[in-house]
VEXDREN-2710 file (C-alpha; in Angstrom, 1 decimal):
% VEXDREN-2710
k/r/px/py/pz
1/UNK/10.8/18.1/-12.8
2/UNK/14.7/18.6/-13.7
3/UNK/14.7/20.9/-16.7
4/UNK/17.6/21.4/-19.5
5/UNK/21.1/22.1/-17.5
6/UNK/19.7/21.4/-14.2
7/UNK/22.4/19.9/-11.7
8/UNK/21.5/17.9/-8.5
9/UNK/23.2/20.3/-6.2
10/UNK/21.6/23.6/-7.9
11/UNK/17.8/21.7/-7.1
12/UNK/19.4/20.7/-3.7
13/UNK/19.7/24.3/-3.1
14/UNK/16.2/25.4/-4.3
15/UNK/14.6/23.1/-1.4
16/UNK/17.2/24.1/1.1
17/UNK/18.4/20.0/1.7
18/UNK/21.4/18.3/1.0
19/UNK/22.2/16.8/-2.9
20/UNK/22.7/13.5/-1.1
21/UNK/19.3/13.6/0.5
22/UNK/17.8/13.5/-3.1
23/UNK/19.7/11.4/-3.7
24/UNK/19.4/8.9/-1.3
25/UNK/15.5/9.3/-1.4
26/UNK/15.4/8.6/-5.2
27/UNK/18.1/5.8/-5.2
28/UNK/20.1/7.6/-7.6
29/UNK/22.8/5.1/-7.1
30/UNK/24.4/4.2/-10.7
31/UNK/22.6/6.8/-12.5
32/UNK/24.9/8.6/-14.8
33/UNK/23.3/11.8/-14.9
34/UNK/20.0/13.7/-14.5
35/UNK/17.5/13.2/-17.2
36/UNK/15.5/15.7/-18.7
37/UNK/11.6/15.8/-17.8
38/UNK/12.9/13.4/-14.5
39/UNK/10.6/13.7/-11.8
40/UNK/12.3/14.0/-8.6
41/UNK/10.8/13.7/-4.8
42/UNK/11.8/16.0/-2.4
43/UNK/12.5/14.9/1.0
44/UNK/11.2/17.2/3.1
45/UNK/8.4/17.5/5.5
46/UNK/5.4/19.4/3.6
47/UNK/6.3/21.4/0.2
48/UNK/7.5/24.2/-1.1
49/UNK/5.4/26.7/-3.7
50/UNK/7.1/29.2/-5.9
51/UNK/4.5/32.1/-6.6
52/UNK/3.2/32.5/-10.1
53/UNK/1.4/35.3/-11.9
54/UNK/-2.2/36.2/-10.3
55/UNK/-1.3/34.3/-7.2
56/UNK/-2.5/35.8/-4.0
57/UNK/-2.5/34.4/-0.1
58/UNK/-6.7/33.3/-0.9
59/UNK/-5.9/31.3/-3.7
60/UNK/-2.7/29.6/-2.9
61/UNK/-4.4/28.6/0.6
62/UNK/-7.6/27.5/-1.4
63/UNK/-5.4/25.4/-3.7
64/UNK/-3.9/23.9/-1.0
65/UNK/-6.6/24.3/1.9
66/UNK/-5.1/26.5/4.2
67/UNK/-7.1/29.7/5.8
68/UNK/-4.6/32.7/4.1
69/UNK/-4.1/34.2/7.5
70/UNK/-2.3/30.5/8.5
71/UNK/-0.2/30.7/5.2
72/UNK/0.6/34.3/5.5
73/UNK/2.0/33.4/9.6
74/UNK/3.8/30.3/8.6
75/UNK/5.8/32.2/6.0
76/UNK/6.2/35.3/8.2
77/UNK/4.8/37.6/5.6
78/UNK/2.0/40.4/6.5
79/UNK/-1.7/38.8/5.8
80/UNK/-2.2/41.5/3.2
81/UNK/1.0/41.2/1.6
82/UNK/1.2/41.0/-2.3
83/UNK/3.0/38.5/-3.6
84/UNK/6.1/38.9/-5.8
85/UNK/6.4/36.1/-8.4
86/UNK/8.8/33.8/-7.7
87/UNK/8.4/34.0/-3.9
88/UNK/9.2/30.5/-2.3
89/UNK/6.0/29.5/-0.2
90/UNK/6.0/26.8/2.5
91/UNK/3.3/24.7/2.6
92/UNK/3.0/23.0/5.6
93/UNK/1.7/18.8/5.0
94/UNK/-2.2/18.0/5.3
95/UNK/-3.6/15.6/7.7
96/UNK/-3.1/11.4/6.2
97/UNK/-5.8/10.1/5.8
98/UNK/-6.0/6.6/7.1
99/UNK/-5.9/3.4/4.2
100/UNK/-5.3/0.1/3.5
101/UNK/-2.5/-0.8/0.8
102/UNK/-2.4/-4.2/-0.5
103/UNK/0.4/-6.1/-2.8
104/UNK/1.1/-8.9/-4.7
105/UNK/4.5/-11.2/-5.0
106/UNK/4.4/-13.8/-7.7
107/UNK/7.6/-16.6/-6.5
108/UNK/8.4/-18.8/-9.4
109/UNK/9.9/-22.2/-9.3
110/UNK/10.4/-24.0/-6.3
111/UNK/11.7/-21.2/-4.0
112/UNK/11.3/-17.5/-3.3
113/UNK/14.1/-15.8/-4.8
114/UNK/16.3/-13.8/-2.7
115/UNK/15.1/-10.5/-4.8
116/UNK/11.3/-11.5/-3.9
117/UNK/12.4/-12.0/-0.8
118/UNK/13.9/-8.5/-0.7
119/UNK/11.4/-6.4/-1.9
120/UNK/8.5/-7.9/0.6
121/UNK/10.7/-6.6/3.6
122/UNK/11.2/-4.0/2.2
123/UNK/7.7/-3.4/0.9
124/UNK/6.3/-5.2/4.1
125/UNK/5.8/-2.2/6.3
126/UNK/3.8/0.0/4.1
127/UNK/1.0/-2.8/3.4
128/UNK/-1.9/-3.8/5.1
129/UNK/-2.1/-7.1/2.9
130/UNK/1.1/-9.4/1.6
131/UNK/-0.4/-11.8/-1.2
132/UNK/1.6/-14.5/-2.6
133/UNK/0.7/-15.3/-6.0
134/UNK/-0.7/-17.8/-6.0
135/UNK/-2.6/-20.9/-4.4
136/UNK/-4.2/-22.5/-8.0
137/UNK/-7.3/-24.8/-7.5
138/UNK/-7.0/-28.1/-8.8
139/UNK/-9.8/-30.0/-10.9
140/UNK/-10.6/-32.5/-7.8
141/UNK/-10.6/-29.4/-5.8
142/UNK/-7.2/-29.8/-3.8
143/UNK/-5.4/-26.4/-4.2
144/UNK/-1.3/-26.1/-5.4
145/UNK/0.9/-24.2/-3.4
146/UNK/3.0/-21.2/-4.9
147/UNK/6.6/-21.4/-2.9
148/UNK/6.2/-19.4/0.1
149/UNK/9.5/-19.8/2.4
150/UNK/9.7/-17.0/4.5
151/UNK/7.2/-14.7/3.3
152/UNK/4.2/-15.0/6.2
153/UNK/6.8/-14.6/8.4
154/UNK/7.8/-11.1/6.7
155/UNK/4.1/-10.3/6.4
156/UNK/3.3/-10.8/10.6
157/UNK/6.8/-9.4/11.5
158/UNK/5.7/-6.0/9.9
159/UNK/2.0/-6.3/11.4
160/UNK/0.5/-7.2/7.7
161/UNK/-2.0/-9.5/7.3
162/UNK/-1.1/-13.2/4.9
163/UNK/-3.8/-13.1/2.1
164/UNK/-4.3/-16.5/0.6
165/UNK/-4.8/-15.8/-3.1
166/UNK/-6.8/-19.0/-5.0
167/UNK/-6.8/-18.7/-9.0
168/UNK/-8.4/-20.8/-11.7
169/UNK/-5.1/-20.6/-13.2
170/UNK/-4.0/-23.8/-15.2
171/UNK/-0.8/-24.3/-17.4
172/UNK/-0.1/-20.8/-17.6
173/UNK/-3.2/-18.8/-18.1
174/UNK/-6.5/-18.7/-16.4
175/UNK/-9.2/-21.6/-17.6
176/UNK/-12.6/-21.2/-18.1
177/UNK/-13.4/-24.9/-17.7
178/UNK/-11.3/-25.0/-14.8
179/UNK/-13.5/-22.1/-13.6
180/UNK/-16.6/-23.9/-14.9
181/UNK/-16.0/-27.4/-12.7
182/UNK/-15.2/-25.5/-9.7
183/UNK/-18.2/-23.1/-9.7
184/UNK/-20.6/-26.3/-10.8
185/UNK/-19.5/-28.9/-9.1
186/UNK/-20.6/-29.6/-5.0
187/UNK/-18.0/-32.1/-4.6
188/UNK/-15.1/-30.1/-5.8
189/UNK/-16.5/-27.3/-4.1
190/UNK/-16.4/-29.2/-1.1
191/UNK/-13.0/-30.4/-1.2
192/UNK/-11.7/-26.6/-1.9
193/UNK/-13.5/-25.2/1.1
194/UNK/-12.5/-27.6/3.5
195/UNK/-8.5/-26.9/1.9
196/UNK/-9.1/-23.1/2.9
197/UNK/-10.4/-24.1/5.8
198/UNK/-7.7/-25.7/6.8
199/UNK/-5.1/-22.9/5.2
200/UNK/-6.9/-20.4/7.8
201/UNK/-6.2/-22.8/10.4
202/UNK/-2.9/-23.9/9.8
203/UNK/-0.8/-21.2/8.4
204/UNK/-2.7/-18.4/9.8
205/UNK/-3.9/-16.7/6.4
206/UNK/-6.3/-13.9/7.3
207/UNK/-8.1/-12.8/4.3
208/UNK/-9.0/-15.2/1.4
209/UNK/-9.1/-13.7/-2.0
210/UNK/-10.7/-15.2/-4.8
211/UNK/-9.0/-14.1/-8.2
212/UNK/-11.1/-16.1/-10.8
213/UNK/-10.5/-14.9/-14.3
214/UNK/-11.5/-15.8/-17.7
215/UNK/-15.1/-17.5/-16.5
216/UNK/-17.6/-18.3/-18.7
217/UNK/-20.4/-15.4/-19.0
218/UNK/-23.0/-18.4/-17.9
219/UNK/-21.6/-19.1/-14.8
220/UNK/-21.5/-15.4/-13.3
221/UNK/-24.4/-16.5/-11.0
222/UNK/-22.8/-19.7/-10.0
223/UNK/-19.7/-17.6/-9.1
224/UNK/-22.4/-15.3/-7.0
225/UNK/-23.7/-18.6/-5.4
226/UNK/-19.8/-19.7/-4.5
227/UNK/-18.9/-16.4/-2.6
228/UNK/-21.8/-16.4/-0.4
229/UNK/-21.2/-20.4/0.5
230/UNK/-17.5/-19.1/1.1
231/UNK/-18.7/-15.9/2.9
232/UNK/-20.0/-17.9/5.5
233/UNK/-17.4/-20.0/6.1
234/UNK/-14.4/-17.7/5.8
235/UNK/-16.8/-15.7/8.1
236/UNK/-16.6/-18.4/10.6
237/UNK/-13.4/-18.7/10.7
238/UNK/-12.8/-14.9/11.6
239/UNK/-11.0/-13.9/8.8
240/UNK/-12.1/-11.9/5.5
241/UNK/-13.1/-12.0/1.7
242/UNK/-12.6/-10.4/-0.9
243/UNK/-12.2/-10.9/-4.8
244/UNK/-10.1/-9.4/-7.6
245/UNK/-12.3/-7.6/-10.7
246/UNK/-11.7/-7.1/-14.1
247/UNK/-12.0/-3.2/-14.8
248/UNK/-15.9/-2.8/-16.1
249/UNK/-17.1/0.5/-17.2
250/UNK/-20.9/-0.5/-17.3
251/UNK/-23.1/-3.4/-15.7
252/UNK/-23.3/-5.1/-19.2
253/UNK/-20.1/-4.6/-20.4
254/UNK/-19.4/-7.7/-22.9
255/UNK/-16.3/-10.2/-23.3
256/UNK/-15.4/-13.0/-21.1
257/UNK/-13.1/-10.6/-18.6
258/UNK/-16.0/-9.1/-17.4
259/UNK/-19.4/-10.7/-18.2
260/UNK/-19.0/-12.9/-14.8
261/UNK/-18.0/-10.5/-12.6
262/UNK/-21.1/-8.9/-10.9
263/UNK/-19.7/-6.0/-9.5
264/UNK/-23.0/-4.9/-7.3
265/UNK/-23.2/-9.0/-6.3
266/UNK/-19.5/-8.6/-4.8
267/UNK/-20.1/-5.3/-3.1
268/UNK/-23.0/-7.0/-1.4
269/UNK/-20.8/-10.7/-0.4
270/UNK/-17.2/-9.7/0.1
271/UNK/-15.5/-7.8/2.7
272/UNK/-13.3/-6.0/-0.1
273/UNK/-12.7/-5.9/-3.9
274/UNK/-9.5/-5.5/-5.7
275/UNK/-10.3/-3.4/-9.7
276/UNK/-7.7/-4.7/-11.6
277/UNK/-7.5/-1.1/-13.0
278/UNK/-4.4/-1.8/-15.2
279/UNK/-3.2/-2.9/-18.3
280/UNK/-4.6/-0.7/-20.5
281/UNK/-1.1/-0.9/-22.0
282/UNK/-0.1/-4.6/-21.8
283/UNK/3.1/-6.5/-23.1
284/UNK/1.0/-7.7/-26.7
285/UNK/-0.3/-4.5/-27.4
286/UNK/0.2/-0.9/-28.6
287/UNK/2.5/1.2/-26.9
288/UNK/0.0/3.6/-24.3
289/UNK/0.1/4.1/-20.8
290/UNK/-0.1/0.6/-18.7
291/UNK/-2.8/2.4/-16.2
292/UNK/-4.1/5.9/-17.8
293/UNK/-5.7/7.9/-15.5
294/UNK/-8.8/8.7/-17.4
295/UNK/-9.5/5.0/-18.0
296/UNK/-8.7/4.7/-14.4
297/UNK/-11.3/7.1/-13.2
298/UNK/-14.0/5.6/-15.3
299/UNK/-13.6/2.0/-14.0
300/UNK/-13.7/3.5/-10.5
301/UNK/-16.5/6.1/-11.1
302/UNK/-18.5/3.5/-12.1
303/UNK/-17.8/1.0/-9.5
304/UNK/-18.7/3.3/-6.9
305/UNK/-21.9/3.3/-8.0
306/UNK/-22.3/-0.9/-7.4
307/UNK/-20.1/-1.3/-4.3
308/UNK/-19.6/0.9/-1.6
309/UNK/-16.8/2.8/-2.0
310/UNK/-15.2/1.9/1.2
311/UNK/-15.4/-1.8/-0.1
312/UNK/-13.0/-0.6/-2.9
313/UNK/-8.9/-1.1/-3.2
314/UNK/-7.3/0.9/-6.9
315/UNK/-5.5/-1.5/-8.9
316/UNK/-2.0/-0.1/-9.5
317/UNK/0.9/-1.1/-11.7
318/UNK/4.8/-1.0/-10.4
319/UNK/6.3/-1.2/-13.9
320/UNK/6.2/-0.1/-17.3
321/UNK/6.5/-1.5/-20.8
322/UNK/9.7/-1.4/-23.5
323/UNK/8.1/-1.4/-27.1
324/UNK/10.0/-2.0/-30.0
325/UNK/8.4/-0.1/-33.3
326/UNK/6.7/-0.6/-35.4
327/UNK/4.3/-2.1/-33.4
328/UNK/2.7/-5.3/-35.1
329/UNK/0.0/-7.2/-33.4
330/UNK/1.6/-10.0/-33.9
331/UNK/4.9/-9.4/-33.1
332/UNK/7.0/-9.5/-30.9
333/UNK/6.4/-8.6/-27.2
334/UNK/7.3/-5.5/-25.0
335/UNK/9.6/-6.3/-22.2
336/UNK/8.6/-5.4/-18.6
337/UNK/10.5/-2.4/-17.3
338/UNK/10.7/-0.9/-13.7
339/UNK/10.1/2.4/-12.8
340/UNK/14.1/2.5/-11.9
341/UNK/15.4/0.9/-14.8
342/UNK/13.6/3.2/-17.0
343/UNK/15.0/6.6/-15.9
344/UNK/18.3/4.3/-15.4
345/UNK/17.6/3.5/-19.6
346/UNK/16.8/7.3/-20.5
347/UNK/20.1/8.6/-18.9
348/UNK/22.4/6.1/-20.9
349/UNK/20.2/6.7/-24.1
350/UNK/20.3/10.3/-23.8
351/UNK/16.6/10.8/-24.3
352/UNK/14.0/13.2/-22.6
353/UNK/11.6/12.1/-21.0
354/UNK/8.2/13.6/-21.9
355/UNK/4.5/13.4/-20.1
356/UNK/1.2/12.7/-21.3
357/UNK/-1.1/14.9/-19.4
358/UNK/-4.3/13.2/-20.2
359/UNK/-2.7/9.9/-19.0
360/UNK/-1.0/11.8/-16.4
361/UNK/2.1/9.3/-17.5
362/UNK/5.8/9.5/-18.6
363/UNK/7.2/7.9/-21.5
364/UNK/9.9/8.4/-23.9
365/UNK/11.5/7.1/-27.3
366/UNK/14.8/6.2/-28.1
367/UNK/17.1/4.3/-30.9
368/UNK/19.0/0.9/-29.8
369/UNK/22.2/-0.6/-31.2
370/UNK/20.1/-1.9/-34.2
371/UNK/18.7/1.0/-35.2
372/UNK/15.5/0.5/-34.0
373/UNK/12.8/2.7/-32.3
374/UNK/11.4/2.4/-28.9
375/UNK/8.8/3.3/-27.0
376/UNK/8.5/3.5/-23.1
377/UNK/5.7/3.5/-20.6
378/UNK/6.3/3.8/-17.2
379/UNK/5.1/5.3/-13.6
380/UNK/7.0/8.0/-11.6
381/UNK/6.2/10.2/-8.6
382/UNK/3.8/12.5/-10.8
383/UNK/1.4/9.9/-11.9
384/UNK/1.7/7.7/-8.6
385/UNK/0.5/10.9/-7.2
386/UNK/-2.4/11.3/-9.5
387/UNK/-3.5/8.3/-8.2
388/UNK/-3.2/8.8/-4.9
389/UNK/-5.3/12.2/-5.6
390/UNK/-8.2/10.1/-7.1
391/UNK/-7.8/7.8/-4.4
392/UNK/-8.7/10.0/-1.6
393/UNK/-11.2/12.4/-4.1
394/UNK/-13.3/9.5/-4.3
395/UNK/-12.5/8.2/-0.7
396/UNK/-11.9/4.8/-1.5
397/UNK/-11.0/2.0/1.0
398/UNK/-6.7/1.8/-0.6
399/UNK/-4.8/0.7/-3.5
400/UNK/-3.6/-2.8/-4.3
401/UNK/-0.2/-3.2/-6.4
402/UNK/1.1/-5.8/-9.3
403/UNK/3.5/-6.4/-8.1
404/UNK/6.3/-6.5/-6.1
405/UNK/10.0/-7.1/-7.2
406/UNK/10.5/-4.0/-9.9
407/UNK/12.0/-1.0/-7.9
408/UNK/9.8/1.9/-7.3
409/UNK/11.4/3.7/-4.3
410/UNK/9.2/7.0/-5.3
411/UNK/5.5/5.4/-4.8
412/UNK/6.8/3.8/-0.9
413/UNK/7.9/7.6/-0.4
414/UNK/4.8/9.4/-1.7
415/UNK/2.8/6.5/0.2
416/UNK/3.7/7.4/3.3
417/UNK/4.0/10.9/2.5
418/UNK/0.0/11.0/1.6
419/UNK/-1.6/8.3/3.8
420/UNK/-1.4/6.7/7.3
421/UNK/-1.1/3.1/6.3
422/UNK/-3.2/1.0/8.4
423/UNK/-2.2/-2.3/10.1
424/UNK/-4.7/-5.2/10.9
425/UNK/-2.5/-8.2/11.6
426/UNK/-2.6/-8.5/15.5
END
């Protein structure tokens, strides 16, 4: 965290690497200055820990699960040592755990743009799953086509598996009658089946993922009897299922989000579910953290207890949210913000960024050429890694982002840094 009159080069020299290391790691590239309450990643293999009052060999190897005789060799320092405050410890990194990383690229228009294009390479060979956004089901049951150019071909060069997304999207938002005639009627039904069918077949999509949003509470059963008629068929075809969740907190929660999605019903048909465990803070409302980490936990807390856990993929956000105050419910609309782009904001502002410890996210305020306040949410290394802590506490099967195309070179860093990615795409 770079703290008042911090330079690059005197943090350079606290981790023993070179300024340019930072910043290369961080993409510091165009950024005037250090901000204050920046978090920074350190590239180095493992992690250093400066020794603070009551510390002892027992409990820093108990906080970081080392035997104290390991710690106290590693460091060359005699096992019964005391510790001087301040002491630089090196703490070696802890086996990665294996997982699967999904994310989602939403092309508009009729092409990919070269950006979109850009960030799936880039992005390609940390994922398990590449899902363009999205193949929308027609009301005769024929499905529409995002633009996909050369983004399969990304996905299989970099051994990650094509997920064909289908929506019940319709002129710009998701449809409940859309929803309704697709889940009720055989023939359409029929017709969209034998499209996937054929998707499997022809373009080589390996897991189908059902994102149906919006449904009526009355059809939640028929949505039940549709994934098992698709089970069985995707099934066949040797490829997977799985289906994206609105974030529930209790089997009857109410509202049309979440009335139709059976979360015990999904654990029980699908391969794999995505908890769409952001949001929270969302372009139309108050300024808050987009995925707080205590809502987080209590979406996936309860979910483990309806599908097993190794069925479940976190729901994370690679952006953040530019509010303009007062906030008026009926105002106007925050702007999307990346992760970049807001430190990159905070350094011309001059503004400090501060962090919410019960969100376990950063945000800060500043004024604007009109005088007006802002607010901003965003994600750094701190709260991506708060994530990844709940991730593996709770052992679930990996993390799906929305969405690709906003920088966020610290989460690919920390990614790697925390798990072994797997790869399923032969």
């Amino acid at each position: 965290m770079v703290e008042p009159g911090q330079s690059l080069y005197a943090i350079a020299r606290m981790y023993s690497v070179t300024p340019e290391s930072i910043a290369q790691a961080n993409q510091l590239n165009g950024l005037p200055y250090l901000v204050v309450g920046q978090a920074l990643v350190i590239p180095i293999t493992g992690r250093y820990y400066w020794v603070q009052p009551g510390d002892s060999l027992w409990s820093v190897g108990q906080r970081f699960g080392l035997d104290p005789s390991e710690l106290a060799r590693i460091n060359g320092i005699p096992t019964g040592a005391m510790l001087p405050v301040g002491l630089r410890l090196y703490i070696p990194p802890a086996p990665r755990p294996r997982t699967e990383v999904n994310a989602y690229v939403e092309p508009f228009g009729e092409s990919v743009s070269a950006g979109l294009v850009a960030a799936s390479r880039e992005a390609a060979p940390h994922l398990t799953y590449l899902a363009p956004f999205s193949f929308r089901v027609q009301q005769d049951g024929t499905l529409q086509a995002p633009p996909l150019d050369d983004l399969l071909q990304i996905a299989r060069d970099a051994g990650a598996v094509p997920m064909l997304v289908v929506t019940n999207l319709e002129e710009g938002g998701f449809s409940d009658e859309l929803g309704r005639i697709i889940l009720n009627d055989q023939a359409v039904q029929d017709r969209l089946l034998g499209e996937i069918q054929r998707l499997i077949r022809e373009m080589g999509f390996r897991d189908v993922h059902f994102d149906f949003e919006f449904l009526r509470p009355q059809d939640r059963e028929a949505y039940n009897r549709f994934l098992r008629r698709a089970a069985d068929l995707i099934h066949g075809e040797g490829a997977l299922i799985s289906t994206a969740l609105a974030p529930k907190v209790s089997a009857g929660q109410t509202g049309q989000w979440y009335e139709a999605h059976d979360y015990a019903a999904h654990g029980q048909t699908v391969d794999f579910v995505v908890l769409m465990t952001y949001e929270w803070g969302y372009s139309g409302g108050p300024p808050m953290a987009v995925s707080p980490i205590d809502q987080v936990r209590r979406v996936l807390e309860f979910a483990v207890t309806q599908i097993p856990r190794e069925k479940i993929m976190m729901g994370q956000n690679l952006y953040g949210y530019d509010w303009t105050l007062p906030y008026r419910p009926a105002g106007e609309y925050a702007r999307a913000i990346s992760p970049q782009e807001a430190i990159r904001q905070a350094a011309r502002r001059g503004a400090a960024i501060e962090f919410d410890t019960r969100a376990q996210a950063p945000f800060y305020r500043y004024v604007d050429e009109q005088g007006r306040t802002h607010e901003v949410w965003f994600e750094d290394a701190r709260s991506i890694q708060a994530k990844f802590n709940l991730l593996k506490e709770l052992g679930l099967r990996g993390i799906s982002y929305w969405k690709l195309g906003l920088d966020f070179p610290q989460n690919w860093l920390l990614l790697e840094d925390n798990f072994t990615v797997a790869k399923r795409a032969g």
